[in-house]
C-alpha positions in Angstrom: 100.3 -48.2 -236.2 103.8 -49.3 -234.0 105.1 -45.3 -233.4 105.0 -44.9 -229.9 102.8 -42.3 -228.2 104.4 -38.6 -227.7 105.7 -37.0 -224.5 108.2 -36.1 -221.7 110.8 -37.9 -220.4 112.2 -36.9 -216.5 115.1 -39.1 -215.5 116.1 -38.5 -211.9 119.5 -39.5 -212.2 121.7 -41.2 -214.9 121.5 -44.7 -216.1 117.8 -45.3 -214.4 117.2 -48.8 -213.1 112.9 -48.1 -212.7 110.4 -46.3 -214.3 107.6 -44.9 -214.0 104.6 -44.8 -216.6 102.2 -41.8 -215.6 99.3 -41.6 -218.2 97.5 -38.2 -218.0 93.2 -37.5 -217.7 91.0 -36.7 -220.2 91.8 -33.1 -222.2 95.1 -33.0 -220.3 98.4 -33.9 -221.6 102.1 -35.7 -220.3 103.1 -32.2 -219.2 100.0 -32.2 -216.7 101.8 -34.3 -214.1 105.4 -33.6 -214.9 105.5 -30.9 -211.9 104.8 -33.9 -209.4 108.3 -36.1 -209.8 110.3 -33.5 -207.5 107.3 -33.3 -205.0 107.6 -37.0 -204.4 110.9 -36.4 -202.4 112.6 -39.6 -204.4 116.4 -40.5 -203.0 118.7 -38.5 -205.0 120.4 -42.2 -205.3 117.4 -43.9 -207.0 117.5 -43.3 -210.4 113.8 -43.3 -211.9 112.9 -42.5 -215.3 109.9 -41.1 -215.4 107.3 -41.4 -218.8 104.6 -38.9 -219.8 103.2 -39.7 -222.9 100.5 -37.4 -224.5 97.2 -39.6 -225.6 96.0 -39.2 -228.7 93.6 -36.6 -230.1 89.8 -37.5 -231.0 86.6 -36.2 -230.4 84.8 -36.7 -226.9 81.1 -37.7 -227.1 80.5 -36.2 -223.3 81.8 -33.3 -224.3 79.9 -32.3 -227.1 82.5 -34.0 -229.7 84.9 -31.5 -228.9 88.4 -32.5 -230.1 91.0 -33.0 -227.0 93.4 -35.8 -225.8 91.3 -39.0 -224.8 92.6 -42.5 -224.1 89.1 -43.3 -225.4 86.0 -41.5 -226.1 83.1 -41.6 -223.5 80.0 -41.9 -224.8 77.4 -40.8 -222.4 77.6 -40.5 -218.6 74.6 -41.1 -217.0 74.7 -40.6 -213.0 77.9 -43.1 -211.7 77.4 -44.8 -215.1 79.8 -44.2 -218.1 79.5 -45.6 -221.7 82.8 -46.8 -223.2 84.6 -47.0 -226.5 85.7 -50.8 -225.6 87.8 -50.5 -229.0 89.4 -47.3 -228.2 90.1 -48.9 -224.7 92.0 -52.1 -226.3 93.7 -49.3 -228.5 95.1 -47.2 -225.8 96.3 -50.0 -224.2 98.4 -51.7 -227.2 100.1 -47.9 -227.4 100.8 -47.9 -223.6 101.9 -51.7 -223.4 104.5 -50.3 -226.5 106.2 -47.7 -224.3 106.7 -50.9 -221.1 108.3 -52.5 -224.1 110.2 -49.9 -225.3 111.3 -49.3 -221.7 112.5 -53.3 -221.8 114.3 -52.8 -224.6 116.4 -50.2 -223.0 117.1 -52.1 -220.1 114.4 -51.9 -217.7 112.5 -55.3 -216.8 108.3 -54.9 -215.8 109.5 -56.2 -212.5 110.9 -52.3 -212.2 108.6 -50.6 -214.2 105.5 -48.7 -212.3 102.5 -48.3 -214.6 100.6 -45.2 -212.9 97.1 -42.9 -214.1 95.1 -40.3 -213.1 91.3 -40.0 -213.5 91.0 -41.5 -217.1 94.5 -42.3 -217.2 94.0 -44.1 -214.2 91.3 -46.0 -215.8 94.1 -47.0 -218.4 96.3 -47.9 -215.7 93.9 -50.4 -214.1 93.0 -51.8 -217.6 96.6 -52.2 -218.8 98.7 -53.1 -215.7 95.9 -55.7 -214.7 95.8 -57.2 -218.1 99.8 -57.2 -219.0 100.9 -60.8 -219.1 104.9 -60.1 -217.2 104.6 -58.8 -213.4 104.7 -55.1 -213.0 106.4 -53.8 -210.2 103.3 -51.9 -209.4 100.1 -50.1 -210.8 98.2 -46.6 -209.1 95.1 -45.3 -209.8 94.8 -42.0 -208.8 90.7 -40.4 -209.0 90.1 -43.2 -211.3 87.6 -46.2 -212.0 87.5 -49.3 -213.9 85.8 -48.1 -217.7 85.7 -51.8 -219.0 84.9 -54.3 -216.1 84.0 -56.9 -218.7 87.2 -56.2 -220.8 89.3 -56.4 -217.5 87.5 -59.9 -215.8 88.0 -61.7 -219.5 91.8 -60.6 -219.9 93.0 -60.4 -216.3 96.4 -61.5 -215.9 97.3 -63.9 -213.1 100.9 -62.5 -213.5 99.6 -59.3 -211.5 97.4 -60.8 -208.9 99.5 -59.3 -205.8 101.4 -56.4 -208.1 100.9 -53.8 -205.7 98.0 -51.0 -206.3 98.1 -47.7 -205.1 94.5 -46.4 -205.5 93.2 -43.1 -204.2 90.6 -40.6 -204.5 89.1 -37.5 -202.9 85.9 -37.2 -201.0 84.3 -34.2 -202.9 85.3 -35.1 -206.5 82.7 -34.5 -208.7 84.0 -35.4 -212.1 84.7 -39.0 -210.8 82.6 -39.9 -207.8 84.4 -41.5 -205.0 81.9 -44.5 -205.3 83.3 -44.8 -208.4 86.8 -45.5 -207.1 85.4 -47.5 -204.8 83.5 -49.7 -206.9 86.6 -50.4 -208.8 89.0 -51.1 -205.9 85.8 -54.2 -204.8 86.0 -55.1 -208.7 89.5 -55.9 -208.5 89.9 -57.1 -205.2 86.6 -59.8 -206.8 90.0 -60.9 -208.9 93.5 -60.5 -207.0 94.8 -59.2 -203.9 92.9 -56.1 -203.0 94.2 -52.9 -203.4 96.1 -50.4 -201.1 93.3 -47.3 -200.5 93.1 -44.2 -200.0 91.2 -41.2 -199.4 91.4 -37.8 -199.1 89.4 -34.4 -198.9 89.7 -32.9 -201.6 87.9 -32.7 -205.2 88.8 -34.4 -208.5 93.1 -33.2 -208.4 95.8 -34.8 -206.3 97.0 -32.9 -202.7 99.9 -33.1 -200.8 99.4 -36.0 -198.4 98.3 -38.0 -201.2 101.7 -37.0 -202.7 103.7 -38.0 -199.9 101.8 -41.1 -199.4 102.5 -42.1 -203.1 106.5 -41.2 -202.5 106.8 -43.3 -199.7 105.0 -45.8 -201.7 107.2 -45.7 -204.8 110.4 -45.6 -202.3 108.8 -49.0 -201.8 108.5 -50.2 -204.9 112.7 -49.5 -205.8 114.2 -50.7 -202.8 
C-alpha cells in the first residue's frame, strides 16, 4: 500500500520553505495537535507547512481490542514495560517516511523538514527520524519513549547523529512515566549526540512553557 496516510495540512504562509511532521498519540487523531501551530508564536515571515496525518485504525490489545487510531498495537504493559507490534512499528514508519517524501517532492529537502510526535507518536518520531537515511532538520519527542530499542540500535542512521532532538515530558504523567522518557533520551544519547531535555509539571498533555520552549526551538531550526 503507497496511499499516503490521511490528515490536515496548516501552512503558515504561502510557498513554505519547512515543514513540520507532527504525528498524533494513541486514540487521538491529526486534528489533536492542530490548535498548537498558532500557540508557537512562529514569524509571520517563516512560512511552515505543517502535517497532521491521522494513523491508521486497528484494534489495541491494552485496551481491550478496542478499535481506535494506533501507529501500532500494544500488546501488554506491564509496569514501565510495554510489548510491541515490531511489524506494525516498521509499518508506520514506511507510511510516515512517504509523507517526508512526498514533502521532497514538492520542494522541501529533509534538511528543512522537522519530524515531531507526541506520546506514541513520539515513539514514531524517535523510531523514524533516527532511522531515516537523509539528515532531518530535526526530531521531538514530546511524552514519548523509545517502543523498539532493538529495532532503532540495528537501523540507526549515522545521517542523524547530531539532528537536533527536542524531548520533553511532564513529571506526574501517568500514562507514560517520566522514566520512560528518560530511559529513551540515555538510549539514544548510547548512539548520537544526546538529546535536548525537558521537563515539566504537569501530567501526560503538553503546557505552555513547554510550548514556548518548542517555538523558540523550531525558530531555531528555520533560521
Amino acid at each position: 500500500m503507497t496511499e499516503l496516510l490521511p490528515g490536515i495540512t496548516v501552512e503558515t504562509a504561502p510557498d513554505p520553505k519547512f515543514a513540520v511532521i507532527w504525528l498524533h498519540g494513541l486514540g487521538a487523531d491529526g486534528y489533536d495537535f492542530e490548535p498548537i501551530v498558532p500557540e508557537l508564536r512562529l514569524p509571520q515571515e517563516l512560512a511552515v507547512r505543517f502535517v497532521f496525518p491521522h494513523a491508521p485504525m486497528m484494534p489495541v490489545t491494552c485496551n481491550y481490542g478496542y478499535v481506535m487510531r494506533a501507529w501500532y498495537d500494544i500488546r501488554n504493559i506491564d509496569g514501565l514495560a510495554r510489548e510491541v507490534d515490531v511489524d506494525g512499528i516498521i509499518a508506520s514508519r514506511e507510511a510516515v517516511r512517504r509523507l517526508i517524501e512526498h514533502e521532497n517532492a514538492r520542494g522541501i529537502a529533509c534538511s528543512n523538514i522537522v519530524l515531531a510526535g507526541f506520546s506514541q507518536g513520539g515513539a514514531m518520531a524517535y523510531t523514524t527520524g533516527l532511522t531515516h537515511p537523509e539528515t532531518l532538520a530535526g526530531i521531538v519527542a514530546l511524552s514519548a519513549y523509545v517502543p523498539a530499542p532493538e529495532l532503532l540500535e540495528a537501523e540507526f542512521a549515522p545521517a542523524n547523529a547530531a539532528t537536533p532532538l527536542f524531548a520533553a515530558h511532564g513529571s506526574e504523567d501517568l500514562v507514560v512515566p517520566m522514566q520512560l522518557g528518560a530511559a529513551a533520551v540515555e538510549q539514544v544519547a548510547r548512539l548520537r549526540t544526546p538529546p535536548q531535555w525537558h521537563s515539566y509539571r504537569m501530567p501526560h498533555a503538553v503546557c505552555p512553557q513547554e510550548i514556548a520552549d518548542l517555538g523558540a526551538w523550531f525558530k531555531q531550526r528555520f533560521q
